[in-house]
mmCIF file of the N, C-alpha and C atoms, coordinates in Angstrom:
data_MODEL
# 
_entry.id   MODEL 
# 
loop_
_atom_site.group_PDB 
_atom_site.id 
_atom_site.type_symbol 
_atom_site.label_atom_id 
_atom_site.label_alt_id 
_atom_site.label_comp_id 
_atom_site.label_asym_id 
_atom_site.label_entity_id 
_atom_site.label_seq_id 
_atom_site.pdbx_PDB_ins_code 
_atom_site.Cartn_x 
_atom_site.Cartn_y 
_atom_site.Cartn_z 
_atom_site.occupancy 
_atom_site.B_iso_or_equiv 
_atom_site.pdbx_formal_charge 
_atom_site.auth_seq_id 
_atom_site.auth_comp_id 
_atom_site.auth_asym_id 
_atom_site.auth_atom_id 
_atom_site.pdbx_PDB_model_num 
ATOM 1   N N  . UNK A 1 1  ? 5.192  -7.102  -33.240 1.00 0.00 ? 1  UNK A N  1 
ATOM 2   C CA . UNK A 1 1  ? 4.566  -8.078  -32.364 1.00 0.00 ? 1  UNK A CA 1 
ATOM 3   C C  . UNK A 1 1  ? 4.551  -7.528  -30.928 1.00 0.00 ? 1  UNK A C  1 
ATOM 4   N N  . UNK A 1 2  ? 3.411  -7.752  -30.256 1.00 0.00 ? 2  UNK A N  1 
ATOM 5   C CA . UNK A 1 2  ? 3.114  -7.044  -29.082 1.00 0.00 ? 2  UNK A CA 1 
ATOM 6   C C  . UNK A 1 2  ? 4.288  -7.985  -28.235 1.00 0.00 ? 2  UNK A C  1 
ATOM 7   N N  . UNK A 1 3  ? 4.750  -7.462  -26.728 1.00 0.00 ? 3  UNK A N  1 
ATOM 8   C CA . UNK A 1 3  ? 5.327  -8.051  -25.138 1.00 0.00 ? 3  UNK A CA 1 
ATOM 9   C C  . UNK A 1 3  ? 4.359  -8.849  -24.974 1.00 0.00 ? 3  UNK A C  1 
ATOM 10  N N  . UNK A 1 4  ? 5.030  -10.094 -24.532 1.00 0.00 ? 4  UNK A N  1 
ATOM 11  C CA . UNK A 1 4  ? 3.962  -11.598 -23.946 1.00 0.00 ? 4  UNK A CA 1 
ATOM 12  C C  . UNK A 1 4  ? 3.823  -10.583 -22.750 1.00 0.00 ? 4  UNK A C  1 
ATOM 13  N N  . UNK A 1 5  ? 2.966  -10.547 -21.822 1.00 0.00 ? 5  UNK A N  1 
ATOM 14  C CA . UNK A 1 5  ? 2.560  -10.394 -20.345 1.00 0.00 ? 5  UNK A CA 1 
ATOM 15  C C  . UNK A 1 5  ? 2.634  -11.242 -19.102 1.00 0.00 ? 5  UNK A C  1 
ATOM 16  N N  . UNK A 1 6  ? 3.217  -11.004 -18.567 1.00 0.00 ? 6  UNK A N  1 
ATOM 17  C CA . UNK A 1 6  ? 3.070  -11.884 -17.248 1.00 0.00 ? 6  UNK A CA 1 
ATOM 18  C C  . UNK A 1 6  ? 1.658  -11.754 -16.461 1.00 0.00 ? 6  UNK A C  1 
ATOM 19  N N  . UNK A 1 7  ? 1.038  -12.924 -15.899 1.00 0.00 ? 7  UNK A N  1 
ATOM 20  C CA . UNK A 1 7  ? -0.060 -12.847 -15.236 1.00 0.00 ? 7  UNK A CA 1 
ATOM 21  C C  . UNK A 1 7  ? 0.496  -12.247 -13.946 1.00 0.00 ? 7  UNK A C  1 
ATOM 22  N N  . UNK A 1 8  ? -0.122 -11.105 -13.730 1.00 0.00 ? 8  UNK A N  1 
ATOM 23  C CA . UNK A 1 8  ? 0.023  -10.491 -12.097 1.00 0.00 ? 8  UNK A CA 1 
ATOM 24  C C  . UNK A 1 8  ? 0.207  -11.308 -11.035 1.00 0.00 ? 8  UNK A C  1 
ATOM 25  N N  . UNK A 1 9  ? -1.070 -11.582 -11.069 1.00 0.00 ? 9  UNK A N  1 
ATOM 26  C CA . UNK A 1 9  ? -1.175 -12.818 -9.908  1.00 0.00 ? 9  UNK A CA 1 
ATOM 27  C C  . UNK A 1 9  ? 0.017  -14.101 -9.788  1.00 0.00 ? 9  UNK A C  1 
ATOM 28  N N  . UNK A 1 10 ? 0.203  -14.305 -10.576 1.00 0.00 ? 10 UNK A N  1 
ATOM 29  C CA . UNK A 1 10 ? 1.151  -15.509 -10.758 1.00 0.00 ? 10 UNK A CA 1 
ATOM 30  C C  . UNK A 1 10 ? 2.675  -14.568 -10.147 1.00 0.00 ? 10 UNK A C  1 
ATOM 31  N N  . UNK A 1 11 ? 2.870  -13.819 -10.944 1.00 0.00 ? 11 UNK A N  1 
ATOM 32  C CA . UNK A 1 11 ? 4.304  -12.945 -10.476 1.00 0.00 ? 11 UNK A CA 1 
ATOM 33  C C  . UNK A 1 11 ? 4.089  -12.769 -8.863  1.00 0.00 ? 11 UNK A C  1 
ATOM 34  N N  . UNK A 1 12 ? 3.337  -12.539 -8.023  1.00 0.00 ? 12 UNK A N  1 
ATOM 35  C CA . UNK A 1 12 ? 2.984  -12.190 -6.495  1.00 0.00 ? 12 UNK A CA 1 
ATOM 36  C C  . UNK A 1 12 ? 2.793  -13.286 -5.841  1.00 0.00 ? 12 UNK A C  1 
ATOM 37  N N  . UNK A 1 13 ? 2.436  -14.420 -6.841  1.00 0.00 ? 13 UNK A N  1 
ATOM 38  C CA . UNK A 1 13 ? 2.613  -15.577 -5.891  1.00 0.00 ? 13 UNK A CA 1 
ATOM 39  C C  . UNK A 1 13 ? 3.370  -16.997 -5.819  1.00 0.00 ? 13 UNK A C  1 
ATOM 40  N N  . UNK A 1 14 ? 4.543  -16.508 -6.938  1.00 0.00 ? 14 UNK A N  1 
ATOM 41  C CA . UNK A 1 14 ? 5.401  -17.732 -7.442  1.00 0.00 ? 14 UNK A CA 1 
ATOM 42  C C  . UNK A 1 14 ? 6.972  -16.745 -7.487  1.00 0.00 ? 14 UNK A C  1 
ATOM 43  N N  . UNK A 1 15 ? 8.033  -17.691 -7.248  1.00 0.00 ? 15 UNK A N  1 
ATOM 44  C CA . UNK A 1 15 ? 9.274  -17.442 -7.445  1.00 0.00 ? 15 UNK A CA 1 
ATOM 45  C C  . UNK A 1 15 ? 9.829  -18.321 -8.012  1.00 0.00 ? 15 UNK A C  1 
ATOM 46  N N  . UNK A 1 16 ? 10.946 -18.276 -8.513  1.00 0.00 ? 16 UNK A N  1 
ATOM 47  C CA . UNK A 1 16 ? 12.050 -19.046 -9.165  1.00 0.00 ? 16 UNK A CA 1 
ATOM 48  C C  . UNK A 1 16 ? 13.595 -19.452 -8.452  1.00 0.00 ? 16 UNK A C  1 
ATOM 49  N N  . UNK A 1 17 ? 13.739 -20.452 -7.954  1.00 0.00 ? 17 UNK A N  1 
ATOM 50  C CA . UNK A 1 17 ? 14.677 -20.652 -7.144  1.00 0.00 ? 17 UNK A CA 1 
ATOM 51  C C  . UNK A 1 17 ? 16.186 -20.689 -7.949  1.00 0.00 ? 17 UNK A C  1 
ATOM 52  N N  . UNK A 1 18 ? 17.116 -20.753 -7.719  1.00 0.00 ? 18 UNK A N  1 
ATOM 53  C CA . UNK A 1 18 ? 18.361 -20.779 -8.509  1.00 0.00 ? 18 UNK A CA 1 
ATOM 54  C C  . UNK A 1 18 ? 18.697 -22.378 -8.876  1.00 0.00 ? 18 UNK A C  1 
ATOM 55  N N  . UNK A 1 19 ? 17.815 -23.550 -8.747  1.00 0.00 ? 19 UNK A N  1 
ATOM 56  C CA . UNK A 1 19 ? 17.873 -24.761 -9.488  1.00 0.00 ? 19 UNK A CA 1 
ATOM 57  C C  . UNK A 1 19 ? 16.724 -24.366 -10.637 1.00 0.00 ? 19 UNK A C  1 
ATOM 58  N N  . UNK A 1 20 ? 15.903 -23.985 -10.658 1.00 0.00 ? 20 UNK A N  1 
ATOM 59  C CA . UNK A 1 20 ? 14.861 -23.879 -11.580 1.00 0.00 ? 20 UNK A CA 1 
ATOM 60  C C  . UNK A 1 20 ? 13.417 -24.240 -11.044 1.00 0.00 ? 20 UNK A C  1 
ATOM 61  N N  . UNK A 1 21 ? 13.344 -24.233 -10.351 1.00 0.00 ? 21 UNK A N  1 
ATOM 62  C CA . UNK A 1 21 ? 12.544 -24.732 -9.374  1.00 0.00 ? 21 UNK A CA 1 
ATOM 63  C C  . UNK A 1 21 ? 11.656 -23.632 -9.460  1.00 0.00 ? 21 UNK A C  1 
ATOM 64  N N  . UNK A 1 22 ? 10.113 -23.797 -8.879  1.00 0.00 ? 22 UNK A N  1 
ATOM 65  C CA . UNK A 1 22 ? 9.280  -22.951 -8.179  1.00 0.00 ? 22 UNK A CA 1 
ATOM 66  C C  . UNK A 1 22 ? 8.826  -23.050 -7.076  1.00 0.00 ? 22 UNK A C  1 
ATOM 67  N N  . UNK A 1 23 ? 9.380  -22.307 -6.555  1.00 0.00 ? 23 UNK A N  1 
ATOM 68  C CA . UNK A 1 23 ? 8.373  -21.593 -5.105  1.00 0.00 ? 23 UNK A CA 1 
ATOM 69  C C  . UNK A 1 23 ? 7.280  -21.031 -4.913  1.00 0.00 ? 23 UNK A C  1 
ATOM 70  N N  . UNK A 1 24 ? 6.611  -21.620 -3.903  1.00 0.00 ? 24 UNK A N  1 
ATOM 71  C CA . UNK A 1 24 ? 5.385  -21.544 -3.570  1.00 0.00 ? 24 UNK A CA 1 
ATOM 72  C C  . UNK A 1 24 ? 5.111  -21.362 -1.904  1.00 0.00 ? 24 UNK A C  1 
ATOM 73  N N  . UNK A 1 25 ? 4.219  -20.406 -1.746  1.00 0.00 ? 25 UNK A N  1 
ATOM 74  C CA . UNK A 1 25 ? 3.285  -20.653 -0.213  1.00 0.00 ? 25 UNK A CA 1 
ATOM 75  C C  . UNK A 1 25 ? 2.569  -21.285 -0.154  1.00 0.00 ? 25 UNK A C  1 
ATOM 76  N N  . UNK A 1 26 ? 2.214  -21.640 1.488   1.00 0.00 ? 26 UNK A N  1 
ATOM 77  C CA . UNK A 1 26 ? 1.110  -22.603 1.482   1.00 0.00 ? 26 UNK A CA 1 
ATOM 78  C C  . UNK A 1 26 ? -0.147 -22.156 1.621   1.00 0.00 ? 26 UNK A C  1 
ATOM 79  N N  . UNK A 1 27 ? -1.062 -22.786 1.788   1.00 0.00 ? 27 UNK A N  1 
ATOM 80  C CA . UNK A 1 27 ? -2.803 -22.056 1.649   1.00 0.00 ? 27 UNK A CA 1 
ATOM 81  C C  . UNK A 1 27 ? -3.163 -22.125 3.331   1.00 0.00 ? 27 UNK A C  1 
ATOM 82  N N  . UNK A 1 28 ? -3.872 -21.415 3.263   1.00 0.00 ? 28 UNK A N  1 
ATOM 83  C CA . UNK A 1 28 ? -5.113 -21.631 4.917   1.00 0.00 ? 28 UNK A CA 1 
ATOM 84  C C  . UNK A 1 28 ? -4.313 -21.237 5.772   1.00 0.00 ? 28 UNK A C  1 
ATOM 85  N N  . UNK A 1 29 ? -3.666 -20.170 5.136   1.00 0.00 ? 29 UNK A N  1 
ATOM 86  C CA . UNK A 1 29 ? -2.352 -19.092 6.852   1.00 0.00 ? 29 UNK A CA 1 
ATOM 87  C C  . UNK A 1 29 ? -3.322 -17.861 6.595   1.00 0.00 ? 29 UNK A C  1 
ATOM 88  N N  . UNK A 1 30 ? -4.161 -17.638 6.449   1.00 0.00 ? 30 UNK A N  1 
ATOM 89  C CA . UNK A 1 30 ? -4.232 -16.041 6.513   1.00 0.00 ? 30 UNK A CA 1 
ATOM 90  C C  . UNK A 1 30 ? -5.399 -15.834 7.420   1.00 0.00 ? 30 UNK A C  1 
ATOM 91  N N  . UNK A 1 31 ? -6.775 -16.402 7.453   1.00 0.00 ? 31 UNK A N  1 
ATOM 92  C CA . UNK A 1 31 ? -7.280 -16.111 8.361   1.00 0.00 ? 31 UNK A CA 1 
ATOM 93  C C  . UNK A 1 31 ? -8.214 -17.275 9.183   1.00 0.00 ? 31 UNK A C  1 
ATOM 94  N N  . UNK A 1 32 ? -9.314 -17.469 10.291  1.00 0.00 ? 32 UNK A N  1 
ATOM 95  C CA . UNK A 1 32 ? -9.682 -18.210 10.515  1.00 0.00 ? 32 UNK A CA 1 
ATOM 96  C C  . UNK A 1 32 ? -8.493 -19.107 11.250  1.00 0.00 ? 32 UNK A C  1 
ATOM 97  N N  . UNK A 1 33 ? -7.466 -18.186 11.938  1.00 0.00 ? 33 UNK A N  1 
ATOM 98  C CA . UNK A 1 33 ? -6.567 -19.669 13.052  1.00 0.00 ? 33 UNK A CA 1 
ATOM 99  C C  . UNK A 1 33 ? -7.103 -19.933 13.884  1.00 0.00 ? 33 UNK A C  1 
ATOM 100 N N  . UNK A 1 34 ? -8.052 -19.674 14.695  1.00 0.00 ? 34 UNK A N  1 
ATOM 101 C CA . UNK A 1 34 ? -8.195 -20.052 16.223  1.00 0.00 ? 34 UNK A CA 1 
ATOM 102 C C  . UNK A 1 34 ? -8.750 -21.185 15.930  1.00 0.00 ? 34 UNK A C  1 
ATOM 103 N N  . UNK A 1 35 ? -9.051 -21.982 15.150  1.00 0.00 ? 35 UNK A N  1 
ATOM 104 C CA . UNK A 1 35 ? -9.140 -23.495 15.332  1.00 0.00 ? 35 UNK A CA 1 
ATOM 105 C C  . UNK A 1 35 ? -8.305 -24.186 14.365  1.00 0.00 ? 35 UNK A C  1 
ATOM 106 N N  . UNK A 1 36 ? -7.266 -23.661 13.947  1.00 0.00 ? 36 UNK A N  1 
ATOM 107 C CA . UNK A 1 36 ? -6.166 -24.508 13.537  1.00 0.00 ? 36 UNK A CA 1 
ATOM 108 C C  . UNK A 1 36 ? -5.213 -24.526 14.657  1.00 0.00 ? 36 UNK A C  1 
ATOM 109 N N  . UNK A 1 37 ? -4.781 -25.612 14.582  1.00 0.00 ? 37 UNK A N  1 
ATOM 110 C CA . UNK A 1 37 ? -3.360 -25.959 15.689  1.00 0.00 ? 37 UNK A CA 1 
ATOM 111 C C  . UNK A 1 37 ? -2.026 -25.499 15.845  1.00 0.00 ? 37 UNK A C  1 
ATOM 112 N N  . UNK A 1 38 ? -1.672 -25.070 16.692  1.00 0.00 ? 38 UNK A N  1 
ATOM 113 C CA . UNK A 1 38 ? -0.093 -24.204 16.528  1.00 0.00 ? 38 UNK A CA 1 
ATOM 114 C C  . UNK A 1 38 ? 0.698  -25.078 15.666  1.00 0.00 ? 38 UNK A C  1 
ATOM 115 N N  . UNK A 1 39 ? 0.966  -26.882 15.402  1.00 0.00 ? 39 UNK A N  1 
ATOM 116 C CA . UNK A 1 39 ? 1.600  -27.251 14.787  1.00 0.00 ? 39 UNK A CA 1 
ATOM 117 C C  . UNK A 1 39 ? 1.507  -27.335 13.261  1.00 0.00 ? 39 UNK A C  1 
ATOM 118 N N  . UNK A 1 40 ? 0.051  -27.229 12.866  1.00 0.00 ? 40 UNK A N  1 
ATOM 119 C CA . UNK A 1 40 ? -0.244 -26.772 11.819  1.00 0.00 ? 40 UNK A CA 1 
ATOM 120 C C  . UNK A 1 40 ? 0.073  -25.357 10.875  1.00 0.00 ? 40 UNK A C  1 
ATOM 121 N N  . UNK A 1 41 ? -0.288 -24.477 12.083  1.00 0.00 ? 41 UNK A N  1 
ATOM 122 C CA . UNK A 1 41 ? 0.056  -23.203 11.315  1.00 0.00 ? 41 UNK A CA 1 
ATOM 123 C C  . UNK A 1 41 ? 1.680  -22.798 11.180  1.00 0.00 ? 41 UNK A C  1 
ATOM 124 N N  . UNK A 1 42 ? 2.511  -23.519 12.201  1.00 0.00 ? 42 UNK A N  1 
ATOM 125 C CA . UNK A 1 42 ? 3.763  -23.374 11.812  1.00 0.00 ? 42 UNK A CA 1 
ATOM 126 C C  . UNK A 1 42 ? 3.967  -24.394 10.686  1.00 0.00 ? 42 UNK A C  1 
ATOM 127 N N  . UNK A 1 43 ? 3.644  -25.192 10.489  1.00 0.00 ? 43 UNK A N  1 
ATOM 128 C CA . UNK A 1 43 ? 3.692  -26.143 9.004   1.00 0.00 ? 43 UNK A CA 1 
ATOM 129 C C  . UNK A 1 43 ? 3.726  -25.587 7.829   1.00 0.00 ? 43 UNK A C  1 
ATOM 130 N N  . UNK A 1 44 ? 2.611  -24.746 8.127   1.00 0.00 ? 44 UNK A N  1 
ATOM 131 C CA . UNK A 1 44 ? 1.974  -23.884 6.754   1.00 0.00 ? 44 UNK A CA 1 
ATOM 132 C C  . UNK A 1 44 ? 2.955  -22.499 7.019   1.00 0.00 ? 44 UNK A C  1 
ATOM 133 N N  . UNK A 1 45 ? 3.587  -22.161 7.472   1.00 0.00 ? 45 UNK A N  1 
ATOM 134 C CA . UNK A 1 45 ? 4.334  -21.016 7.445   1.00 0.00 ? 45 UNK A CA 1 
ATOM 135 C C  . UNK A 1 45 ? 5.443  -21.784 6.350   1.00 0.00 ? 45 UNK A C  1 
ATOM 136 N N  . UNK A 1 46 ? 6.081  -22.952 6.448   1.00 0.00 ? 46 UNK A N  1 
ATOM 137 C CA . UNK A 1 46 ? 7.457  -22.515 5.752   1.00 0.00 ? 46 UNK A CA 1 
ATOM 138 C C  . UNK A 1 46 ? 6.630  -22.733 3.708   1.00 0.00 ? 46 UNK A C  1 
ATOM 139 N N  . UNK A 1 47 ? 7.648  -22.465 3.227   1.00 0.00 ? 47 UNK A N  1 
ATOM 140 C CA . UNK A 1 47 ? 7.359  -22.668 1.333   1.00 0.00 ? 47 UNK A CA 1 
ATOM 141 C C  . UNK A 1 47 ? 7.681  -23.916 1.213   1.00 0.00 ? 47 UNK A C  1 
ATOM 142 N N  . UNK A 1 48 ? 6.861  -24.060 0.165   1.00 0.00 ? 48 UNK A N  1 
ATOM 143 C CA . UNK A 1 48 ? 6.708  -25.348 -0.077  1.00 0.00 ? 48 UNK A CA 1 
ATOM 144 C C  . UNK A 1 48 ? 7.362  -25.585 -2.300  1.00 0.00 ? 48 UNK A C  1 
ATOM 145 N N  . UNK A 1 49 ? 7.747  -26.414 -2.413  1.00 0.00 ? 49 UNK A N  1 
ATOM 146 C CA . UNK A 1 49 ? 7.535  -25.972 -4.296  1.00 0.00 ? 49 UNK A CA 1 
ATOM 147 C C  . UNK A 1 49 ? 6.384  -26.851 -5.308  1.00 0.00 ? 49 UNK A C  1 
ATOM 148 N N  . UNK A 1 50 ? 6.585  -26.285 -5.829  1.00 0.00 ? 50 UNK A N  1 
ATOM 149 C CA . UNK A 1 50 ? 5.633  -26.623 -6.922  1.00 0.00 ? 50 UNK A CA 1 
ATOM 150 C C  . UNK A 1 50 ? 5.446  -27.899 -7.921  1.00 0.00 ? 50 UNK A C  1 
ATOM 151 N N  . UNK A 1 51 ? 4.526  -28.578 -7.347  1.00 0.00 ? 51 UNK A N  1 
ATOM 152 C CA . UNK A 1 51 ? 4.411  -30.111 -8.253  1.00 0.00 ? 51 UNK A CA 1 
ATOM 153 C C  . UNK A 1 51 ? 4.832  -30.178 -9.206  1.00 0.00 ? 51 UNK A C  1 
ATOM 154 N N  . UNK A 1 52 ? 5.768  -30.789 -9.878  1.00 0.00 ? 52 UNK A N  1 
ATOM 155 C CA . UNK A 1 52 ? 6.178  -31.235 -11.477 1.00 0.00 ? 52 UNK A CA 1 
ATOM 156 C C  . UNK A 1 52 ? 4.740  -31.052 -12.714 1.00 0.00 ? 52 UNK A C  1 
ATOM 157 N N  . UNK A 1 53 ? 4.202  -31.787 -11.988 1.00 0.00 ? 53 UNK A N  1 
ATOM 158 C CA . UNK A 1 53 ? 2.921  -31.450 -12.997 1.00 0.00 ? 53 UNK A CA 1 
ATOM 159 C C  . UNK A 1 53 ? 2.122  -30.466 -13.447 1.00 0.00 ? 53 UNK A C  1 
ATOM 160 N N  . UNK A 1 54 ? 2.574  -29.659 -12.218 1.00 0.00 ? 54 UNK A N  1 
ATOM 161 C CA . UNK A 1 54 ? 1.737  -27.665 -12.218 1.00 0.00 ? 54 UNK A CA 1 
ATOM 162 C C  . UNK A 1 54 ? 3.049  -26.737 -12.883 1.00 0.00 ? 54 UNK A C  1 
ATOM 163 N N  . UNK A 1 55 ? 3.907  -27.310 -13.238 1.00 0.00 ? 55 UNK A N  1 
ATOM 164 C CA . UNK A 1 55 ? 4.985  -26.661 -12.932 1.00 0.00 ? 55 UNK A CA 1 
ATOM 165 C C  . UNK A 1 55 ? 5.152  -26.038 -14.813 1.00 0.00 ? 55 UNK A C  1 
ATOM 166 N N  . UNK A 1 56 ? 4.615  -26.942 -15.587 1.00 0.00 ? 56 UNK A N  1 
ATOM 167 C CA . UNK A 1 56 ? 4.573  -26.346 -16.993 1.00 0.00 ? 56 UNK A CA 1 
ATOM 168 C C  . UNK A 1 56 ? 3.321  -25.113 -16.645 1.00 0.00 ? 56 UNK A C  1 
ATOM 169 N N  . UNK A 1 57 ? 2.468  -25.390 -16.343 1.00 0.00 ? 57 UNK A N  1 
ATOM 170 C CA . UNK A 1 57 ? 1.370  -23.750 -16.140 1.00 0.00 ? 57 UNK A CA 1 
ATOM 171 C C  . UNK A 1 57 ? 1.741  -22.922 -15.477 1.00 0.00 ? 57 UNK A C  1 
ATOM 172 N N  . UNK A 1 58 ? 2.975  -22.953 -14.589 1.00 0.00 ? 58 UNK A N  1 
ATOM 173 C CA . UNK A 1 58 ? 2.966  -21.912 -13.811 1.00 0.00 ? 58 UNK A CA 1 
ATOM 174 C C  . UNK A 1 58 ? 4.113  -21.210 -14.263 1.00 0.00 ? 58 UNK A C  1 
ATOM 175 N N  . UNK A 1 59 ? 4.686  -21.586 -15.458 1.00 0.00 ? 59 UNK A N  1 
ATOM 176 C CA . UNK A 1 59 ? 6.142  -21.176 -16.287 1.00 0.00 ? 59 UNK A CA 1 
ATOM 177 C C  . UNK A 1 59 ? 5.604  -20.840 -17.535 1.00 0.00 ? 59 UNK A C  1 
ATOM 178 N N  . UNK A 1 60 ? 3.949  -20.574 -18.153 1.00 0.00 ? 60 UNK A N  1 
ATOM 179 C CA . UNK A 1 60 ? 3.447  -20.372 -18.810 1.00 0.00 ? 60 UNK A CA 1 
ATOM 180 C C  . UNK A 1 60 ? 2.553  -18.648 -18.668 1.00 0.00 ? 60 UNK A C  1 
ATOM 181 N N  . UNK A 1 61 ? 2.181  -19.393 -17.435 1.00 0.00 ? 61 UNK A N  1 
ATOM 182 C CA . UNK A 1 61 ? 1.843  -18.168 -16.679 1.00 0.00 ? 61 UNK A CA 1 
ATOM 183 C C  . UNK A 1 61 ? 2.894  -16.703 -16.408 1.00 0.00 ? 61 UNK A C  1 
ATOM 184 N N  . UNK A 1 62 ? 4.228  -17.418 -15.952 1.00 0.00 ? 62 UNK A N  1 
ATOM 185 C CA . UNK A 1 62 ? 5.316  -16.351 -15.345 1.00 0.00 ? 62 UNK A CA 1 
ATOM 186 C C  . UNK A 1 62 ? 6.349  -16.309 -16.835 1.00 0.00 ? 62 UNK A C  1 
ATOM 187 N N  . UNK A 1 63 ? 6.034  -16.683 -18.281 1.00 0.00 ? 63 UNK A N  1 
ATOM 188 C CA . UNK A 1 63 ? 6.327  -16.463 -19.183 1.00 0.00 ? 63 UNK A CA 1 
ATOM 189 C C  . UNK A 1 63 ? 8.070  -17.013 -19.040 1.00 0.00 ? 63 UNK A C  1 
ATOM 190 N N  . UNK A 1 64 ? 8.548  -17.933 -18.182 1.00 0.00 ? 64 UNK A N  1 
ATOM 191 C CA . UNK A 1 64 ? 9.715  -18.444 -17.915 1.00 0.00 ? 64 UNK A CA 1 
ATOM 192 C C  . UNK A 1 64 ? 10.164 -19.733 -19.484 1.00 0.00 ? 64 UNK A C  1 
# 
């Protein structure tokens, strides 16, 4: 029987915290700031985790 695979993408953009948890970044930091607000983009800087409800696909995805 072949190795399940991890989706790339998913491995580069999800972690696993030591409760079981997933970690996540937030969206709309990378380009296009000069009309977002300094309080915004520091908002979107810290991690955020992952909805209960996304949280079976994204442990499907990262083969957890």
């Amino acid at each position: 029987m072949p190795k399940v695979k991890t989706k790339s993408g998913a491995k580069k953009r999800f972690k696993l915290t030591g409760t079981g948890k997933i970690k996540r970044k937030h969206a709309f930091k990378s380009h296009i700031l000069t009309k977002k607000g300094t309080k915004q983009k520091r908002a979107l800087t810290h991690t955020g985790l992952v909805n209960k409800a996304d949280e079976p696909n994204v442990k499907a995805m990262l083969n957890i």
